[in-house]
C-alpha positions as CSV (number, residue, x, y, z in Angstrom):
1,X,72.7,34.1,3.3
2,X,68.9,33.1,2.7
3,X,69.9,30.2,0.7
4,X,72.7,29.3,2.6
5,X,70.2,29.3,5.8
6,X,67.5,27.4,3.5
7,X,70.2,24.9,2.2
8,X,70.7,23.9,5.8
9,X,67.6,23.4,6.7
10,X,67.1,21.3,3.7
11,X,70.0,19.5,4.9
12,X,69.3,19.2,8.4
13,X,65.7,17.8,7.6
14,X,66.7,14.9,5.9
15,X,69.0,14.0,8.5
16,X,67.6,14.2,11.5
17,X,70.8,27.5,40.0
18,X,72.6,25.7,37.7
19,X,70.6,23.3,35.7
20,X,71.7,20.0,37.6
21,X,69.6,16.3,38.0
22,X,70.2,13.7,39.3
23,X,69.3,10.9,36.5
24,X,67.5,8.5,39.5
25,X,65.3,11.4,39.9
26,X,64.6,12.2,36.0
27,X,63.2,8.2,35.7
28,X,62.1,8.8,32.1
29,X,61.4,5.2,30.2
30,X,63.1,5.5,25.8
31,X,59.5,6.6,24.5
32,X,59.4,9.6,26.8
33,X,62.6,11.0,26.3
34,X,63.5,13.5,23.9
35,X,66.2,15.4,24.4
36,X,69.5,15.0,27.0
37,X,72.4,17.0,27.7
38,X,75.2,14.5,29.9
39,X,78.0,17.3,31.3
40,X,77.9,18.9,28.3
41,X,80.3,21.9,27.3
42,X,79.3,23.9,24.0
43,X,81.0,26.0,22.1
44,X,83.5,26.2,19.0
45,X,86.8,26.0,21.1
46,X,87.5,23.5,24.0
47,X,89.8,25.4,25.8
48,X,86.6,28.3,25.7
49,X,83.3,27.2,25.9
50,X,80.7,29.2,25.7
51,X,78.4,27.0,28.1
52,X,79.7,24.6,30.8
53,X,78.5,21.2,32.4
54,X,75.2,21.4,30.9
55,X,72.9,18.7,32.5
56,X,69.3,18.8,30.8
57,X,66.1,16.6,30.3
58,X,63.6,17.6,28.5
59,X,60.6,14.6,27.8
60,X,57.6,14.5,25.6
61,X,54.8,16.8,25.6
62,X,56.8,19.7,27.4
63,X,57.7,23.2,26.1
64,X,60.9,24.1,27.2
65,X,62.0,28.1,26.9
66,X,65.4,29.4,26.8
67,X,66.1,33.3,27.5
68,X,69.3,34.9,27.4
69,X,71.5,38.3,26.4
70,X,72.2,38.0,22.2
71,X,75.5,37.0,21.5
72,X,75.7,34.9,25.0
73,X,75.1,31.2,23.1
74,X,71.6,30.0,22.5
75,X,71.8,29.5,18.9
76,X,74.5,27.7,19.8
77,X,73.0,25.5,22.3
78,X,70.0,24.7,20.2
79,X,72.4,23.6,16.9
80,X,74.4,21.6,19.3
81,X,71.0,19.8,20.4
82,X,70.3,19.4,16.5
83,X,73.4,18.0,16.0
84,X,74.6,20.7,13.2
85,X,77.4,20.7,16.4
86,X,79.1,18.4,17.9
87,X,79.4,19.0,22.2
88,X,83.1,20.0,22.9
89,X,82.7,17.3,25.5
90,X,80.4,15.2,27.7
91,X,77.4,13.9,25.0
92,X,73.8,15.0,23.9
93,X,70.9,12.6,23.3
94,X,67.7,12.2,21.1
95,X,65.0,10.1,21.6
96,X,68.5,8.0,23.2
97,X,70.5,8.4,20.3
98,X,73.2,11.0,19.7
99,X,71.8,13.4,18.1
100,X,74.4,12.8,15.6
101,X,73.5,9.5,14.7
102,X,69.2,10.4,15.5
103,X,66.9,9.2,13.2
104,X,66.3,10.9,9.7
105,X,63.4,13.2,10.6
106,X,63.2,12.8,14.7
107,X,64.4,16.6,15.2
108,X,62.6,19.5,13.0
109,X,64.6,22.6,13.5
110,X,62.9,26.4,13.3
111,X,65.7,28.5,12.5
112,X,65.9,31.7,13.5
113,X,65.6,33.3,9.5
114,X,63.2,30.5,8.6
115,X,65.8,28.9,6.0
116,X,62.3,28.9,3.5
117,X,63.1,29.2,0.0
118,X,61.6,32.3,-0.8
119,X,60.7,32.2,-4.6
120,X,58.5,29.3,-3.8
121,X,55.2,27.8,-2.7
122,X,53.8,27.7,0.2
123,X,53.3,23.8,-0.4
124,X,56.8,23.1,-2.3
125,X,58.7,24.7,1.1
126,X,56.2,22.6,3.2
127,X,56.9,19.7,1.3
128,X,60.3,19.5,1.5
129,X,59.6,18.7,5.0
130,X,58.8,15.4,4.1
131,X,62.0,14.5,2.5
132,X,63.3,12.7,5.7
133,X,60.1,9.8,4.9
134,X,61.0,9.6,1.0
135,X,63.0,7.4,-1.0
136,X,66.1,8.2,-2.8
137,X,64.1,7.9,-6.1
138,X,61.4,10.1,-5.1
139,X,64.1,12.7,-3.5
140,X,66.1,12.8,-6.7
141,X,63.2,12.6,-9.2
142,X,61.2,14.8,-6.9
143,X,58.2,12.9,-7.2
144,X,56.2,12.8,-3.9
145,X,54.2,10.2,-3.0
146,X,50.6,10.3,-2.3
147,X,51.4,10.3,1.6
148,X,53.6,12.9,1.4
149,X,51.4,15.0,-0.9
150,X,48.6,14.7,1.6
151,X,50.9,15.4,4.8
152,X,51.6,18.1,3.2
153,X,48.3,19.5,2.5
154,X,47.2,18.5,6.2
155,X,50.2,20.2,7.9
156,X,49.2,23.5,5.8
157,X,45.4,23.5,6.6
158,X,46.5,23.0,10.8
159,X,48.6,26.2,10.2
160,X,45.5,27.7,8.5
161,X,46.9,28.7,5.1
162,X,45.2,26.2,2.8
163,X,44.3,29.3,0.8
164,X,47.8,30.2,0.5
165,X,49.0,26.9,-1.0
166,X,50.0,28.1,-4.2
167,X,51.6,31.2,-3.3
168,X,55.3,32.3,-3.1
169,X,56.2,32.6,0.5
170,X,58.2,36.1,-0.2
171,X,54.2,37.3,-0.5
172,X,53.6,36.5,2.7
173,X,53.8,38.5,6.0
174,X,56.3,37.8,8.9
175,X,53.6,35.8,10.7
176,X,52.7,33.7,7.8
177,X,56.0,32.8,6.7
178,X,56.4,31.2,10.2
179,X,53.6,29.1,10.2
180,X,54.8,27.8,7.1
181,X,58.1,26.8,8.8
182,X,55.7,25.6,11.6
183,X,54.2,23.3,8.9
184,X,57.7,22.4,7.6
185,X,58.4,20.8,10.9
186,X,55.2,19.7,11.6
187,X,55.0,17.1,8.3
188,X,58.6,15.7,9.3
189,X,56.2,14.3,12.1
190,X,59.4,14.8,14.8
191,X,59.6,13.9,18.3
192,X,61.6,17.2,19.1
193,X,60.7,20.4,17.5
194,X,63.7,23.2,18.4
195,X,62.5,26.9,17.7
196,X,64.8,29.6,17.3
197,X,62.8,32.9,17.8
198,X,60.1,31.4,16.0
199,X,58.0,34.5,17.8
200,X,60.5,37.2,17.1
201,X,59.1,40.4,15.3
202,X,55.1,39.1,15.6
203,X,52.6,41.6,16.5
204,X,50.9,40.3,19.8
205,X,47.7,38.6,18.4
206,X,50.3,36.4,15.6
207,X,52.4,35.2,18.2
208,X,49.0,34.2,20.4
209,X,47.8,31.7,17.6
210,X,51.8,30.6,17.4
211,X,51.7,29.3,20.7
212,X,48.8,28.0,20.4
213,X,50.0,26.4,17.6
214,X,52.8,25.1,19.7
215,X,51.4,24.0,22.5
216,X,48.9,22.2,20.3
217,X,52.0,20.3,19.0
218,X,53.4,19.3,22.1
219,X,50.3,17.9,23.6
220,X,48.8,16.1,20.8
221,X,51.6,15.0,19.0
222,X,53.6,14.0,21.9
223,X,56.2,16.2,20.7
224,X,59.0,18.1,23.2
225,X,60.2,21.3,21.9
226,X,62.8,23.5,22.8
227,X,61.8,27.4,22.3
228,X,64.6,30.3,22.2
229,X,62.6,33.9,22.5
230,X,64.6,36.9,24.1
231,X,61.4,37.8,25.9
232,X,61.2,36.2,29.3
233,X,57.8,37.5,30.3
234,X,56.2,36.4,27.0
235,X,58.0,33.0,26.8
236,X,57.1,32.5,30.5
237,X,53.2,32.0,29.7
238,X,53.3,29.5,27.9
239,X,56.5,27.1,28.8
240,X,56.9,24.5,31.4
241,X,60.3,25.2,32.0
242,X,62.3,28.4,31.9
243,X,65.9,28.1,31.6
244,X,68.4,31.2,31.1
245,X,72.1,31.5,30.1
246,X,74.3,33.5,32.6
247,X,77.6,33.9,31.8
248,X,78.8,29.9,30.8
249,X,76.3,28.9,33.0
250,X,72.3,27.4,32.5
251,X,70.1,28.4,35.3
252,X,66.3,26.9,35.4
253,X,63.8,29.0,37.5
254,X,61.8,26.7,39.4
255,X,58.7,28.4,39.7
256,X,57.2,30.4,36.9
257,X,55.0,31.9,39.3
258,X,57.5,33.8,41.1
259,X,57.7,37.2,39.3
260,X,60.9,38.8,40.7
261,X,63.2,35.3,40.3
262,X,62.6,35.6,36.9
263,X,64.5,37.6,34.7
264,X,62.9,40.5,33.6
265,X,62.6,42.0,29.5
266,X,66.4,43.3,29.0
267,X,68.1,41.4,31.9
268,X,71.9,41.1,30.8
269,X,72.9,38.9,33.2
């Protein structure tokens, strides 16, 4: 499974009330958008999708959070924005391509088991990050050039494990391994990062410096991403949008503020 999971993300790197607006409103000009969902159903069968009429913006420099029962579909949303999945209709749009058809290295996904190859470096798993920039010589011959090597180095030393550089990931803790992946997507240098439970199983303090990590990203970088965490009042702090899946359906809470229309640690809704 872990090399199945890392395979993927190999793959993916080199390639690259209900929620409802009204597009006059959204007025975002092509270098501010980063992700779009058009009347968008997702799912695996058209006659049963998991999630209806989805209608999302998301531009750069936000942090969007997505809550939700397991099982309901948020895995599912965030591959479909990827475009590991196609939308079973309506379309989905990066940087205002289909995400199908996005640039090689525009979208760094964070998936949910990290997809790292465990019996390596710290640096060789960050590295291959930078794939999506390299030529097909350098891919197949696996001969990085100098850029790469020292986008590599820098992505490492902002997740503050330039002393781990040499050192097989399966030695590091939980926390580590996902600033790795953090530095993974970082070095792609993406216009939409998409985190699945990047914070999952992180003692308090850990996931602190991850979102700071994250927000970091998003306001420096320009960046949008797209968090999934099953804890609402964690993920609540540090987003500037909160949606949640009900049923088929993608609500957004419009003020984060508002402690009782939010949904609450083990809402099932």
């Amino acid at each position: 499974m872990r090399l199945v999971q890392s395979l993927e993300s190999l793959i993916f790197s080199m390639r690259s009330t209900i929620v409802e607006y009204d597009e006059g409103d959204v007025n975002l000009s092509n270098n501010h958008l980063r992700l779009r969902f058009s009347n968008a159903s997702i799912g695996f069968e058209t006659g049963n999708p998991l999630i209806k009429d989805v209608n999302l913006t998301i531009a750069s420099g936000e942090i969007v959070g997505l809550t939700g029962r397991s099982g309901i579909g948020k895995t599912t949303l965030l591959r479909t924005a990827a475009g590991l999945l196609s939308p079973l209709s309506g379309s989905v749009e990066c940087c205002c391509d289909l995400t199908m058809n996005a640039k090689r290295g525009s979208i760094a996904l964070i998936p949910q088991r990290l997809g790292l190859i465990q019996h390596q470096s710290v640096g060789y798993n960050v590295l291959m990050g930078a794939l999506p920039g390299a030529n097909y010589l350098q891919t197949v011959l696996s001969l990085p050039s100098r850029e790469m090597q020292e986008a590599t180095k820098d992505a490492i030393s902002a997740v503050g494990l330039s002393d781990k550089i040499f050192e097989s990931v399966n030695r590091l803790s939980g926390g580590q391994q996902r600033r790795v992946a953090i530095a993974r997507a970082m070095v792609q240098n993406p216009r939409l990062i998409l985190a699945d439970e990047c914070l999952g199983e992180l003692d308090a303090e850990t996931a602190k410096e991850i979102i700071e990590l994250l927000r970091s990203l998003a306001k420096e970088k320009d960046m949008a991403i797209f968090i999934v965490d099953h804890n609402p009042l964690r993920v609540r702090t540090f987003c500037d949008r909160l949606l949640q899946l009900r049923g088929n359906s993608l609500i957004e809470f419009d003020n984060l503020n508002d402690r009782y229309s939010l949904p609450q640690a083990g809402d099932g809704r």
